[in-house]
C-alpha positions in Angstrom: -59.6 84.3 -176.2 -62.3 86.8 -175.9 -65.9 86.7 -175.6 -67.3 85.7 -179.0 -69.7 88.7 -180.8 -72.5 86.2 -181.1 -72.7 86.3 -176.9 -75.3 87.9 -175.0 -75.3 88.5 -171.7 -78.9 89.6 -171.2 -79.2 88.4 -167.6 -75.7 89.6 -166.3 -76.5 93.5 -168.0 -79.8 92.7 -166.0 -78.3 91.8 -163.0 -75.1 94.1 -162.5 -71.9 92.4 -163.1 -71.6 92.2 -159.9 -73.8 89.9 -158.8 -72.8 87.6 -161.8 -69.7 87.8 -160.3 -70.7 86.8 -156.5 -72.9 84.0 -158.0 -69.7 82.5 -159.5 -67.5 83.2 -156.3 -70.5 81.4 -154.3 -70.0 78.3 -156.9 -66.6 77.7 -156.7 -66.9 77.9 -153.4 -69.3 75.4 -153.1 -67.6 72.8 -155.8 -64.0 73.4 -153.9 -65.6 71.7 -150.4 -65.9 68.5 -152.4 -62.0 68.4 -152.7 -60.7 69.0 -148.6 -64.1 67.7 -146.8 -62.7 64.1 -147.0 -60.0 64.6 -144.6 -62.3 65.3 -141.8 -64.3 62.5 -142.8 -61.8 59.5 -143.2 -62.2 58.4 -139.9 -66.0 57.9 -140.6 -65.9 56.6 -143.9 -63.4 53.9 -143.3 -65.3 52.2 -140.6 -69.2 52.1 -142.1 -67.3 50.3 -145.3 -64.8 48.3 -143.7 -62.0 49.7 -144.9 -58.7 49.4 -143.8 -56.4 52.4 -142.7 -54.7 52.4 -145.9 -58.0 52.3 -148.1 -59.4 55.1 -146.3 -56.2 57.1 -146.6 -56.6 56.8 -150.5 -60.5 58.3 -150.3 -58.5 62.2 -150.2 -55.8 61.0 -151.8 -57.5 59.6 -154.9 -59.9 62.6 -154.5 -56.5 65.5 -155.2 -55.5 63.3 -157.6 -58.5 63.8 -159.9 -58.3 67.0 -159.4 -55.2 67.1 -160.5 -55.1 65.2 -163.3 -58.5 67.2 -164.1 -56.5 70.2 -163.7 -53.6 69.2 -166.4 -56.6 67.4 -168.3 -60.0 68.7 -168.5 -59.1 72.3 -167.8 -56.7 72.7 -171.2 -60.6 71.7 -172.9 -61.5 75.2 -172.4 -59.2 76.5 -175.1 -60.9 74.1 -177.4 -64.6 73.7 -176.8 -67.1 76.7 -176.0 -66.9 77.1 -172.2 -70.2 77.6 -171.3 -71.3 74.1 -172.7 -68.2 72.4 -170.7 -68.5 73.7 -167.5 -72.2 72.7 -167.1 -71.0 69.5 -168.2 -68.3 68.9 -165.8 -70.6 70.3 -163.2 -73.2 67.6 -164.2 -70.7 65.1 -163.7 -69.5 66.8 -160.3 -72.9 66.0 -159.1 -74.0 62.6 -159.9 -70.2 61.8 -158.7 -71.0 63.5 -155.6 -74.8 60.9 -155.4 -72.3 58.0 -156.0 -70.3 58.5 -153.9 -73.1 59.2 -151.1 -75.1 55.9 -152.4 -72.0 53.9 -152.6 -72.0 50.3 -151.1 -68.5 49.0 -151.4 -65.3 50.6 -151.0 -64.2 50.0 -154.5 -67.1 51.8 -156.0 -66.6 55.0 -153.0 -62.9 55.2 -154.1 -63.9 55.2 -158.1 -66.6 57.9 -157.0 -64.7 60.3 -155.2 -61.9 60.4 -158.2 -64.3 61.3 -160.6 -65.7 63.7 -158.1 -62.1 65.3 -157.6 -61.4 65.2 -161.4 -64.9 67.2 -161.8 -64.1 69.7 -159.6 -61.8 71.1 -162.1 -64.7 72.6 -163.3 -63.9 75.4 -160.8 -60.4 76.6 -163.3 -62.8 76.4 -165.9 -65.2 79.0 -164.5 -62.2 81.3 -162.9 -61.1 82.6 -166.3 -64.3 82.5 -167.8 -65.7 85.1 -165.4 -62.0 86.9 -165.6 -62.4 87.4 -169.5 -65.4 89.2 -169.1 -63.7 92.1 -167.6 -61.5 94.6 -168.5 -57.9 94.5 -168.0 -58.1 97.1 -166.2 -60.6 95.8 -163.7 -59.1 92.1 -164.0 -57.3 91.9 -160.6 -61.2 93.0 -158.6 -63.1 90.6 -160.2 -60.3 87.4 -159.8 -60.2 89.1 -156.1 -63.7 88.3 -155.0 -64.0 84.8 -157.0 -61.3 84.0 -155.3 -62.4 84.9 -151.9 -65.2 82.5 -152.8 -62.9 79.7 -153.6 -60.7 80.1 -150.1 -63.7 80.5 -147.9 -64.6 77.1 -149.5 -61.4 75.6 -148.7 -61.4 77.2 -145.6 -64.8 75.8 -144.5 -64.6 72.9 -146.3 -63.7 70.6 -142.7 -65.5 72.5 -140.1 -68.8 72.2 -142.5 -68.1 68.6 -143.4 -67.8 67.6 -139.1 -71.0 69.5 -138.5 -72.7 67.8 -141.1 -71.6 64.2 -140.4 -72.1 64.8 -136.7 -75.9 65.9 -137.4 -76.6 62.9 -139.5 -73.5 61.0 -141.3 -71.0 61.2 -143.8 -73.2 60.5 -146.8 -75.9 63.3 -145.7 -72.7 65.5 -146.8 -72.3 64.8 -149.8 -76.2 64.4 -150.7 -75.9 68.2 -149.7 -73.1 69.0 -151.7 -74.6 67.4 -155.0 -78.1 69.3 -154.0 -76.0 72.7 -153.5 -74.5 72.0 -157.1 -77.3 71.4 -159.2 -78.7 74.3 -157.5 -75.8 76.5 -158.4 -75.2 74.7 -162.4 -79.0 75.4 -163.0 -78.2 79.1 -162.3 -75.6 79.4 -163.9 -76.8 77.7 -167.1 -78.9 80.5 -166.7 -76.3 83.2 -166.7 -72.9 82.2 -167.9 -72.2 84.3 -171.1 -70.7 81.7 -174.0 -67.4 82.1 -174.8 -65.9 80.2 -177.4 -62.0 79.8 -178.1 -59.8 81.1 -180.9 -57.6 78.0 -180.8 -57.9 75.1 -183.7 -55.2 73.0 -182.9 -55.4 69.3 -181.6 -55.9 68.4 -178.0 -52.7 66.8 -178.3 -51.1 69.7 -179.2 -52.5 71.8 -176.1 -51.4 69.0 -173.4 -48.1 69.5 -175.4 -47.9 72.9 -175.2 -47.5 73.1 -171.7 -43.6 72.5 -171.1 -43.4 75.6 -174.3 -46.0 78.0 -172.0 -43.7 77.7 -168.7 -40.4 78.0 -171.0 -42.1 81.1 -172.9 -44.1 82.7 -169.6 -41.5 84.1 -167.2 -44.8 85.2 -165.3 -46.2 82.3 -165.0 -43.0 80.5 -164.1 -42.2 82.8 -160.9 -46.0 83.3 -160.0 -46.7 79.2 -160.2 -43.3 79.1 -158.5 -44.8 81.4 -155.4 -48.0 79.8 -155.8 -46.4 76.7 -154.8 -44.5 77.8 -152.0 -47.5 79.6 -150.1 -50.0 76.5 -150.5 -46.8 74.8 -149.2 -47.4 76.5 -145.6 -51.0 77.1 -145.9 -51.3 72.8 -146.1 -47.7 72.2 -143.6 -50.1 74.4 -141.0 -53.3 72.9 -141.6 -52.5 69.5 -142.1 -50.8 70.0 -138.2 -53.3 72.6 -136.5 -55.9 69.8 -135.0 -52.8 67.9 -133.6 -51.9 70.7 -131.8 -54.9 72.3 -131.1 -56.3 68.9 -129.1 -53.2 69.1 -127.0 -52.5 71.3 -123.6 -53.0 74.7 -123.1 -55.5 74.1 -125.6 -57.6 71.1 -125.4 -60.0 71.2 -128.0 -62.4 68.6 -128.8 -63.3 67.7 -132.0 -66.2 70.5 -132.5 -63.6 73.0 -130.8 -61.0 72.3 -133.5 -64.2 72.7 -136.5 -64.9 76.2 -135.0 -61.7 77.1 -135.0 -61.1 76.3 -138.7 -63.8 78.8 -139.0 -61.7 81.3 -138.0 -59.2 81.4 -141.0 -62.2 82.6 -143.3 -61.4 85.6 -141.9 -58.4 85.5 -143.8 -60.6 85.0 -147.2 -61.3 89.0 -146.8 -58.4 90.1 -148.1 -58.9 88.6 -151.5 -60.9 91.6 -153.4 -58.7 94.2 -151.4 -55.2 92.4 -153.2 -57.2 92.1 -156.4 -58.4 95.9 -156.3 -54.5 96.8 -155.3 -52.9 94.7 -158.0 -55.3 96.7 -160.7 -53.5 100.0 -159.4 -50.0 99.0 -159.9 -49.6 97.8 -156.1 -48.6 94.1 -157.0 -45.1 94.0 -156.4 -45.5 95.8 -153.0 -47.9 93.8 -152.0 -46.6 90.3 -153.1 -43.4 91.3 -150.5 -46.2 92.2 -147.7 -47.9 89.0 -148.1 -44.9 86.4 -147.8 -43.3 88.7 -145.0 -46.7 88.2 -143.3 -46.6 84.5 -143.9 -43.6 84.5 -141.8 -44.8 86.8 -139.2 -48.0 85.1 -138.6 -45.8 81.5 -138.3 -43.8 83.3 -136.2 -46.8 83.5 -133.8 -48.6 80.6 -134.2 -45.3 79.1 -132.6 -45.2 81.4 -130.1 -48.8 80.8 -129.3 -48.0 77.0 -128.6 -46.2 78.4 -125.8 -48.3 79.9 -123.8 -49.8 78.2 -121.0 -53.4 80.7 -120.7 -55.8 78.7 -123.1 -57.7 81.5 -123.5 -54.4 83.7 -124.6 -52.7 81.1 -126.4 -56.2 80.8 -128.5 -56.2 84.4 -128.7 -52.9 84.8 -130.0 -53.1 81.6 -132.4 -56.2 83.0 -133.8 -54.6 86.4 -134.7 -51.4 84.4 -136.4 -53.9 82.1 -138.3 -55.8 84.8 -139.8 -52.7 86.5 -141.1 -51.2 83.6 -142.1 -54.7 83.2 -144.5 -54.2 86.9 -145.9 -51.0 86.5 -146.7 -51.9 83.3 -148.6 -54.7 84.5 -150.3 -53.4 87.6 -151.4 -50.3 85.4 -153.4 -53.0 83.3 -154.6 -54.9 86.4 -156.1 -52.0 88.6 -157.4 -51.0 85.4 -159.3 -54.1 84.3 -160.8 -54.2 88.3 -161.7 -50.8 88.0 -163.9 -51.7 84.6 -165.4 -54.9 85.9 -166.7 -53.3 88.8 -168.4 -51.4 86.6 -170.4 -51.8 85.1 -173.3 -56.0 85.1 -173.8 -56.2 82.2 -176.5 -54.2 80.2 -173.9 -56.0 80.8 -170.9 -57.2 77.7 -170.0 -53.9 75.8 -169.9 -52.2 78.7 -168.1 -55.0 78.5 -165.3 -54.6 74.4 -165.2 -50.7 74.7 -164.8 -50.6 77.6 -162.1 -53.3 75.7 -160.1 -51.9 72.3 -160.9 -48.1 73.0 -159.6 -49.3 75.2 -156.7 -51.5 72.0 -155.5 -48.0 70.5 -156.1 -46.6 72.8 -153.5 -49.8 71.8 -151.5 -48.8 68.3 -151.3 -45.2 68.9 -150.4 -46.2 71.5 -147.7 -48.3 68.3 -146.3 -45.8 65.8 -146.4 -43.0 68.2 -144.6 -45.9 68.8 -142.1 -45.7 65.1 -141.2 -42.2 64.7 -141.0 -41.3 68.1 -138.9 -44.2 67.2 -136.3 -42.4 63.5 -136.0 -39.3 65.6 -135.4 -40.4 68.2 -133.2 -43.7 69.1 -132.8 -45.4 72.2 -133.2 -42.4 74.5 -133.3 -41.0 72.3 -135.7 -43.8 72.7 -137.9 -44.2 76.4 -138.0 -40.3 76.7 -138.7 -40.8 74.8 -141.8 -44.1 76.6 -142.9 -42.4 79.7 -142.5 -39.0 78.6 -144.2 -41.3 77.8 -147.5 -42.7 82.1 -146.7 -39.2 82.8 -146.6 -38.2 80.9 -150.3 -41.3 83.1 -151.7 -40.4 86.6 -150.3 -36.4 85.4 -151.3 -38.1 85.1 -155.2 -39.6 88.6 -154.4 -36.0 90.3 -153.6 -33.9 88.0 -156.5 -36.9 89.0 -159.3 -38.8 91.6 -160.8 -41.1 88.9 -162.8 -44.3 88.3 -162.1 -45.9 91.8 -160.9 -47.7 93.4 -164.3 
């Protein structure tokens, strides 16, 4: 799928490249918040609406599930449709999901709202390749680089913005922003996103059943989705634990302690362009090893921190291994987006919807375990278990050559 002839891109050549591409990394990660904000907000939500425990469980729940099911659904539209046209569509649908949601009166209608909203935000795997087409093979692995730092700084920030925002006004005033921040962003770029309309003509039955032939056929994708998996695995195991551990002794955080915190692991988001610029000279395979060993090193740290009694060294010391931890995440999450988007072009919708979709997979394992190992044993527990699904990936590195072109 390449950039049809009748495309101009008048206001990109205009522009630089460059700041086409920072405009999209700014969007996605913008759209992303919509998707990990609810966690931090559950425990207002459920109360202003009278919702049970369980119902306000289901707000993120539902919320990864539309995205989800946008990801194996809406995203596979981009091999059929001109992409321009859907993305601003999807976007549009983002945002007056995001007003319904911040309007709505009744649980029912907040929980209907927010899986639309999720299932919009797939919107963000529609803009990834788009952006990645228009660059040369050559140059692929830079550009996915700093989109991508975009899309982890969102994630990243997602919480600690989504606390500071309730705890200025309330929960709705965050997503009033969020839906302003998006029309802002979907105006712009109906401005400048290039058209780019797909060779494919087959059915859109046909693509959703193509997708058990692309991982049979894609070796690459296979291994990288497989990695993918593992790393959002410990990224979510060690996020979905950090406040528990992070409000108890030597560190006592309160609740604004633990959003600055979060900050911190933006840091991490850095190292997105760098393993994007590396991959484009042949460095992949070196680096994909660097990045899962550092995922275990940085574990390895984070558990040690929990043992030190100085706050201020333990938060020292944590900080350090969270910030690693986040490089070697987003450096997997780059070199594989890199691979997947020099496969197959008139497939490059459905490839970018499965690698996203089973590495949220991974995501919602790593979660799960997270729960279980803190039940078991705490903090140590946790980071053993984040760092055993590290040790899987850089285990795939040594057993395989797949997955580095």
């Amino acid at each position: 799928m390449t950039i049809s002839e009748a495309t101009k891109l008048p206001c990109a050549a205009r522009t630089g490249i460059r700041s086409f591409v920072w405009l999209a990394a700014t969007a996605v990660g913008v759209i992303v918040t919509n998707l990990f904000a609810p966690q931090i907000l559950l425990g207002l939500i459920g109360p202003s609406l009278g919702m049970s425990t369980w119902q306000a469980g289901m707000i993120s729940t539902l919320t990864l599930l539309g995205y989800a099911l946008g990801l194996f659904l809406l995203v596979p539209l981009a091999d059929l449709f001109e992409n321009k046209r859907l993305i601003l569509r999807t976007l549009c649908c983002a945002i007056l999901a995001a007003l319904c949601t911040a309007l709505a009166p009744t649980a029912l209608l907040l929980l209907v709202a927010t899986f639309v909203l999720g299932a919009s935000c797939a919107a963000i795997q529609m803009l990834v390749p788009l952006i990645a087409s228009m660059s040369p093979p050559e140059h692929r692995g830079r550009v996915i680089g700093d989109v991508m730092s975009g899309l982890m700084i969102g994630i990243l920030l997602s919480r600690p913005l989504a606390s500071l925002i309730a705890d200025a006004s309330n929960w709705r005033a965050f997503y009033i922003v969020s839906a302003a921040l998006m029309a802002v962003l979907t105006g712009t770029l109906a401005f400048y996103l290039p058209t780019l309309r797909p060779v494919t003509h087959v059915g859109y039955g046909m693509l959703l059943a193509s997708f058990p032939k692309l991982l049979k056929e894609e070796p690459i994708l296979r291994v990288r989705a497989w990695t993918a998996a593992l790393v959002m695995a410990s990224f979510s195991a060690y996020w979905a634990a950090i406040a528990l551990r992070l409000s108890d002794a030597p560190f006592n955080l309160d609740a604004k302690g633990i959003a600055v915190f979060a900050l911190i692991g933006a840091a991490g988001a850095a190292a997105t362009p760098l393993a994007g610029r590396l991959g484009d000279r042949g460095w992949a395979r070196q680096l994909l090893f660097a990045s899962h060993l550092i995922i275990i090193i940085s574990l390895g740290l984070c558990a040690w921190a929990g043992l030190i009694k100085s706050q201020a060294i333990a938060l020292f010391w944590l900080s350090i291994g969270t910030i690693l931890l986040d490089v070697g995440i987003t450096s997997d999450q780059t070199l594989g987006r890199r691979a997947i988007n020099l496969l197959r072009p008139e497939a490059r919708g459905r490839l970018n919807g499965l690698f996203v979709g089973l590495f949220f997979v991974g995501g919602a394992v790593g979660a799960a375990a997270a729960a279980l190992a803190w039940t078991l044993g705490g903090w140590t527990v946790v980071c053993v278990v984040a760092a055993f699904f590290g040790l899987l990936a850089l285990i795939t590195d040594i057993v395989t050559s797949t997955g580095t072109s």
